[in-house]
N, C-alpha and C positions, 0 to 999 in steps of 0.2 A: 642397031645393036643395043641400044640402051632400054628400048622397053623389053629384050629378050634378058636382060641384065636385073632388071626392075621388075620380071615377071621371075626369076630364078631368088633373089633376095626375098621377094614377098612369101613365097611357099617356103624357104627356110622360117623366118620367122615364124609364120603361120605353125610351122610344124613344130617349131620350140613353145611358142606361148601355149597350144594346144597339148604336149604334153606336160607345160608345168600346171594348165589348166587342169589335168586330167589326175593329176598326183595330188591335189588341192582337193578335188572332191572326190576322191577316192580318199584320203585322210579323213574328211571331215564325215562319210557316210561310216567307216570306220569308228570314230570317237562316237556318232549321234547310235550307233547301233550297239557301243558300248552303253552307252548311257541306259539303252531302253535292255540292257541285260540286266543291269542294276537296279533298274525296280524290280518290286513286290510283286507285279500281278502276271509276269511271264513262269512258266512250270520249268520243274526245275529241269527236264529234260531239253526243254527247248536251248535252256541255259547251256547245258554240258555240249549240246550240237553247237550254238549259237558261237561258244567259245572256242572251239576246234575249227570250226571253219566259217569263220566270219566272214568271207568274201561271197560264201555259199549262203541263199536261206534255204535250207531244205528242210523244212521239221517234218517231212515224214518218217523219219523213221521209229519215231516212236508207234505210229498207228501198224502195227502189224495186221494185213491181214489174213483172215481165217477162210481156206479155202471152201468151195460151194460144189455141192452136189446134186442130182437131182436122182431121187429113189425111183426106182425100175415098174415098182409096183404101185405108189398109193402119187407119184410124177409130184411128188415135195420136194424144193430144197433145203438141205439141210448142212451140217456140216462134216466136213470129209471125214472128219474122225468118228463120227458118231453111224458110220454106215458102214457095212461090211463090203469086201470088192473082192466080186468074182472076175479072174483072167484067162482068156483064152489066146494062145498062142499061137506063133505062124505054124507051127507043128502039129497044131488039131489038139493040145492038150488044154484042159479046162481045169482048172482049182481055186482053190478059196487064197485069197493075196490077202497075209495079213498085215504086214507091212505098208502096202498101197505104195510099191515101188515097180514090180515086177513089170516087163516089156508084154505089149500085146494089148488087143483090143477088150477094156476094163468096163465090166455094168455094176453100180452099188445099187446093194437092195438095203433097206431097213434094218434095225435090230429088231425091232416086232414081230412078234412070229403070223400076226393075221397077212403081213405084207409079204411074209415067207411062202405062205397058202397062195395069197392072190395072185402072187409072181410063177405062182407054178403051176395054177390053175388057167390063166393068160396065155402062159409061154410068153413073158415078156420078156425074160432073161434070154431067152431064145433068139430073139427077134433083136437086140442089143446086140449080142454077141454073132450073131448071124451064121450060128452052128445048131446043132443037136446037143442040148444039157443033158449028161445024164441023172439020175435021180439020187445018185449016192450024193450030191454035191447038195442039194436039200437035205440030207439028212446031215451032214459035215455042219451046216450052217444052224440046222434047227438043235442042235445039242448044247 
């Protein structure tokens, strides 16, 4: 009974010095991470995150990123805002999405109007959308 005694006393202790161990350097990663917000050569964004959630390092949020596309016609990425997006729908309807919110199966083509020709010349927009385009939807895009 005494080592069952002697093995129930050690994992108390164990479990008290272990969390005042644990409050010790949780403190001190605290103060030292204070200190490195106090210099000069940290941005100031990292700072205004760094100070809000010091337990957290997360400095992503400053880097936004810019979604990526890939053009129907000349196969460049580019960026999502910079392309126009045709939708076609579960319902067999096809139109120009200017927004880039709209439900259904989405092809961006270019603002260039040579990539507007070669996309229709192709039928790449066709083969994306895996429908019949019809050709008012090039004249909708080329105006």
């Amino acid at each position: 009974m005494t080592n069952k005694t002697r093995g129930v006393a050690t994992k108390k202790t164990s479990q008290k010095n272990f969390s005042s161990c644990e409050k010790e350097t949780s403190q001190k990663n605290i103060s030292a991470h204070e200190k490195n917000i106090s210099q000069k050569n940290i941005s100031p964004c990292e700072k205004n995150i760094s100070q809000k959630n010091i337990s957290q390092k997360n400095f992503s949020a400053c880097e936004k990123k810019i979604p990526q596309r890939r053009c129907v016609a000349c196969r460049e990425m580019k960026n999502k805002n910079s392309l126009f997006r045709i939708v076609a729908t579960a319902d067999g309807k096809i139109f120009f999405d200017a927004d880039g919110k709209a439900q259904g199966r989405g092809a961006y083509i270019c603002k260039n109007p040579d990539c507007l020709q070669k996309t229709q010349k192709s039928k790449g927009l066709e083969r994306s959308l895996k429908r019949v385009v019809p050709s008012e939807i090039f004249m909708v895009l080329g105006r």
